[in-house]
C-alpha positions as CSV (number, residue, x, y, z in Angstrom):
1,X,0.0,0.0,0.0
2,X,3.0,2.0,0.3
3,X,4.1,1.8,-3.2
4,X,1.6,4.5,-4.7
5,X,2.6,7.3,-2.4
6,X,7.0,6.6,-2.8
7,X,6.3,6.1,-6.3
8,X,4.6,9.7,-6.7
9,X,7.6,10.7,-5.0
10,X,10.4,9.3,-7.0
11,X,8.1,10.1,-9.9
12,X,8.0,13.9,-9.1
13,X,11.7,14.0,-8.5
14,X,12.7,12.3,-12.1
15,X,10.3,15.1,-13.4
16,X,12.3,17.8,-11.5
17,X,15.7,16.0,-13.1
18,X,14.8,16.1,-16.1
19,X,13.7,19.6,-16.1
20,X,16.9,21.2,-14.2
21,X,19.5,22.2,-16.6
22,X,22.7,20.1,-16.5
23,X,25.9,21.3,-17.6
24,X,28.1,18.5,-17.6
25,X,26.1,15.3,-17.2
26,X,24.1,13.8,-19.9
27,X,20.1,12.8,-19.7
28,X,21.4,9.2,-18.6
29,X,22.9,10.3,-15.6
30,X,20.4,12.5,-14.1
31,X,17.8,9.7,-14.6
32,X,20.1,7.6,-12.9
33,X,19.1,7.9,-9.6
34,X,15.5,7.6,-10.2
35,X,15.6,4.4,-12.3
36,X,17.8,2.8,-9.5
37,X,14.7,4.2,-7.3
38,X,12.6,2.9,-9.1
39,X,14.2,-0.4,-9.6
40,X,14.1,-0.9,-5.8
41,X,10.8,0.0,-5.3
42,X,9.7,-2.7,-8.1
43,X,11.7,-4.9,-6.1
44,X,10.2,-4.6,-2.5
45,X,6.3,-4.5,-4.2
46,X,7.4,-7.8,-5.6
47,X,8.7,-9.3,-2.3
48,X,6.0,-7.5,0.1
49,X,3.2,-8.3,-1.8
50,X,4.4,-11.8,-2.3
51,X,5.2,-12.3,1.2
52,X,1.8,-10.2,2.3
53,X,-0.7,-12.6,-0.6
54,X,1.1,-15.8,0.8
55,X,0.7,-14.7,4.9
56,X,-3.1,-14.3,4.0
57,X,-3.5,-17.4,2.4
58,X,-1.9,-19.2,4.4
59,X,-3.8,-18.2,7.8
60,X,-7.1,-18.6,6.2
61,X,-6.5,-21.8,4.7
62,X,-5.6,-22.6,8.6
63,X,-8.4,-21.2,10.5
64,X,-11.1,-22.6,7.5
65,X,-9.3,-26.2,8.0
66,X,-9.9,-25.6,12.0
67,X,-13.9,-24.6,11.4
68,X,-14.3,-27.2,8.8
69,X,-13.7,-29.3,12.2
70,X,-15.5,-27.1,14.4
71,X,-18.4,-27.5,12.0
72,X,-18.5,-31.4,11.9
73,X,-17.6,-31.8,15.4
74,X,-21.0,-29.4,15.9
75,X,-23.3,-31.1,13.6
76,X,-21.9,-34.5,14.7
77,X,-23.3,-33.2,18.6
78,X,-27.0,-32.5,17.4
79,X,-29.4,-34.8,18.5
80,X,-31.5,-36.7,15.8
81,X,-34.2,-34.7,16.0
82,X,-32.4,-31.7,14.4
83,X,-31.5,-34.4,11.5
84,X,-35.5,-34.7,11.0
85,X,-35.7,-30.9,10.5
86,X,-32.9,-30.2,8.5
87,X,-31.5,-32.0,5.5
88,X,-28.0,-34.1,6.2
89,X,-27.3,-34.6,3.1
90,X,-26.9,-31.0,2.2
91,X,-25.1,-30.4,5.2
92,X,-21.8,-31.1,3.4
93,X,-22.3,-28.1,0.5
94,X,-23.5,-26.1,3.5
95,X,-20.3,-26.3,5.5
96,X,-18.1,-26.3,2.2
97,X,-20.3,-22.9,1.4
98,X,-19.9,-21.2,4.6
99,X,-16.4,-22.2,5.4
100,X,-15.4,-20.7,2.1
101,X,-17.0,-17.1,2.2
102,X,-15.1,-16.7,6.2
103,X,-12.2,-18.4,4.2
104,X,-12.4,-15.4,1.7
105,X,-12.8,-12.9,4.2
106,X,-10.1,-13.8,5.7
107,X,-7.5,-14.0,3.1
108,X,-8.5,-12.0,-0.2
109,X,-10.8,-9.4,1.5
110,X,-9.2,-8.8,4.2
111,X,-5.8,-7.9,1.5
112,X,-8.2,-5.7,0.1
113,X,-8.9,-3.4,3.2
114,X,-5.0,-3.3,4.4
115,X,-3.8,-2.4,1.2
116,X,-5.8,1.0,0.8
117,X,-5.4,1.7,4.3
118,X,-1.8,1.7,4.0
119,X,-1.5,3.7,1.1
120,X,-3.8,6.2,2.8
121,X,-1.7,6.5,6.0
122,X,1.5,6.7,3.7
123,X,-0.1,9.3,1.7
124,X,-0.4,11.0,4.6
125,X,3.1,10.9,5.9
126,X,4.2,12.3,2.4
127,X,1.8,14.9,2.2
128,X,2.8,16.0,5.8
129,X,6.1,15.8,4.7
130,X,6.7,17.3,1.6
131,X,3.5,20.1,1.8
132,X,2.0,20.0,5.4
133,X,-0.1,23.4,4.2
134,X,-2.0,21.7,1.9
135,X,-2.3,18.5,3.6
136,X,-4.0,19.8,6.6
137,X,-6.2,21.6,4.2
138,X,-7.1,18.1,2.4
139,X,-7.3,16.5,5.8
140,X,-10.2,19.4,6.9
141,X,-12.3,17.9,3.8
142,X,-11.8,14.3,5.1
143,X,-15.5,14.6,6.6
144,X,-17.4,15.8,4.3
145,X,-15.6,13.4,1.8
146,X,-16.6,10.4,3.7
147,X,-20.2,11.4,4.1
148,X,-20.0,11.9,0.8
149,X,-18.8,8.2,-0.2
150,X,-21.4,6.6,2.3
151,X,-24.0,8.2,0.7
152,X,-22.5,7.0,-2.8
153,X,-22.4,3.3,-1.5
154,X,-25.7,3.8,-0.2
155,X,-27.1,4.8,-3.3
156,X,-25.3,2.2,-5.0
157,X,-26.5,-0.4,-2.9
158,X,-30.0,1.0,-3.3
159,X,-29.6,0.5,-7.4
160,X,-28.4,-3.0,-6.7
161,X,-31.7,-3.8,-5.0
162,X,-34.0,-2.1,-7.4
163,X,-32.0,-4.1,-10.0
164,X,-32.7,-7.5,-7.7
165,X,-36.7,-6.3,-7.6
166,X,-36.9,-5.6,-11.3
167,X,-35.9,-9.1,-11.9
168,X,-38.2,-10.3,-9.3
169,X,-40.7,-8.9,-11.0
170,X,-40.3,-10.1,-14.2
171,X,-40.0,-13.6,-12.8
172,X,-43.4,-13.0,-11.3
173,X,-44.8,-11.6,-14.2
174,X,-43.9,-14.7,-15.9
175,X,-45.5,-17.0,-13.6
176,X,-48.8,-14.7,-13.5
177,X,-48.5,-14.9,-17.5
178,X,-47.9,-18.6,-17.4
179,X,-51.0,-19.4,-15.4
180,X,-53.5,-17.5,-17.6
């Protein structure tokens, strides 16, 4: 999540090289330094996010093995009366189902959240860094930004559902239609 804000950085200062007027060196060596910058930037995205996409995996893939036994040692506990109410034999696909979505949470999801949130405090850091003036300016209009993207999910959302009822409907229409 770090990446975007260093890379702005190393961007903005290959711009300012190859702007400043050099005397003696060539275009080659005032890029120099942000190629090599650039290089090891390409380099620790490649480990971290390696290292960060396996560490996620590999801890869901853990705690769904642990409630895949959780789940069996529950089901195996019910009396037989819960067996007369519910189906066993779809009990296997349920488990499988379930464990899966907390298995995704937990690994994929749960990437996506962490990454944006450290590129957001990074961002930060830099923008305090380099032009604190206009950070704490941006950082004033943090509220009113947010309200602003709850209120755009919400309406999303909203347009998901009408989208759900709209095909509801037409699946009703056609039963109505079928019956006449």
């Amino acid at each position: 999540g770090a990446a975007m804000p260093v890379f702005t950085v190393l961007l903005g200062a290959a711009t300012d090289a190859m702007g400043e007027e050099h005397e003696d060196a060539t275009s080659q060596e005032t890029m120099e330094p942000a190629r090599n910058g650039m290089l090891c930037l390409m380099g620790g995205v490649g480990v971290c996010g390696t290292i960060h996409h396996a560490a996620l995996h590999w801890s869901s893939e853990r705690q769904a093995a642990r409630m895949r036994v959780a789940y069996l040692r529950a089901a195996l506990e019910r009396d037989t009366a819960w067996y007369d109410v519910n189906d066993a034999a779809a009990l296997p696909t349920r488990m499988a189902a379930e464990v899966q979505k907390v298995q995704d949470a937990i690994g994929p999801k749960l990437g996506l959240v962490v990454v944006p949130l450290g590129q957001f405090v990074t961002g930060l850091a830099v923008g305090f860094y380099f032009g604190w003036k206009l950070c704490l300016v941006i950082v004033c209009f943090l509220p009113v930004l947010s309200v602003s993207a709850v209120a755009m999910g919400a309406a999303a959302t909203e347009e998901a559902n009408q989208t759900w009822y709209s095909r509801a409907g037409a699946v009703a229409e056609e039963v109505l239609f079928s019956m006449r």
